[in-house]
N, C-alpha and C positions, 0 to 999 in steps of 0.2 A: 553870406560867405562866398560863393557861387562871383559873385559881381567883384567882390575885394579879389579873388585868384584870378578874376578874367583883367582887372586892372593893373596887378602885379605882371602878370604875364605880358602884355602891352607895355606896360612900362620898362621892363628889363630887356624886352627886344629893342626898344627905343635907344635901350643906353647902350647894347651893343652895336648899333647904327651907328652912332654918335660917338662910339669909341673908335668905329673902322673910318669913322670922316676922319676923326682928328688926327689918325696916324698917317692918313691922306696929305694933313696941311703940313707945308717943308718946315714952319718954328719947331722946332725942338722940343720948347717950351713948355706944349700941349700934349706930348707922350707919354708923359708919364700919370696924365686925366688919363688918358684911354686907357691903361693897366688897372687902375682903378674902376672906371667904369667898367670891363672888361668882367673882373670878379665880381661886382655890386649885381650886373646884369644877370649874369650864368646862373648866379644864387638861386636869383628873381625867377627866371625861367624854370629852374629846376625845382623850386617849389610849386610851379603851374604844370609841370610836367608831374610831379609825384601826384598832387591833389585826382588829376585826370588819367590816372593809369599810364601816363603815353610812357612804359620804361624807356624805350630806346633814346628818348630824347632827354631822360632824366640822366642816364648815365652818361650820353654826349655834353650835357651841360655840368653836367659835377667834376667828370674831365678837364672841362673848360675852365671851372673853374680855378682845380685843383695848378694847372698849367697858368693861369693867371697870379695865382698866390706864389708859384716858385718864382714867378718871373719879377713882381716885386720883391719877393727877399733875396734873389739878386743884383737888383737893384740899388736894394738896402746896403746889402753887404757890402758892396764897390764904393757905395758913399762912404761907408766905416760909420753906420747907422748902427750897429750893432756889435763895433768897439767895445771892448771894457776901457774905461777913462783908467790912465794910471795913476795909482799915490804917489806925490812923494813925500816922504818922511823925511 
């Protein structure tokens, strides 16, 4: 178990990395991976933070996360992802 939280935890800083490169590169394109990667990650860490005690870092990454999830459903919203389609009769 020890080995699966220590690979999670590695793995989710990795995609925080890989979220701050992408918001680096000028396409556009790739920003809205780093939001995503961004909350995948925080999760990830914040379950390697609980497992290990470390609160302070648990609560920094659940923040993170919590800040990653508004910032896609604003994202959503401005698309009109979350529209009601209208009838018409």
């Amino acid at each position: 178990m020890k080995l699966l939280i220590d690979v999670l935890g590695w793995s989710g800083s990795g995609l925080l990395v890989l979220a701050y490169g992408l918001t680096l590169i000028e396409n556009n394109k790739y920003v809205n991976y780093s939001k995503y990667l961004n909350l995948f990650g925080a999760i990830i860490i914040a379950i390697n933070c609980y497992y290990y005690n470390a609160l302070p870092s648990f609560v920094a990454n659940l923040i993170w996360s919590v800040m990653a999830t508004l910032t896609l459903y604003k994202t959503k919203r401005k698309e009109g992802f979350f529209m009601k389609p209208k009838l018409k009769l």
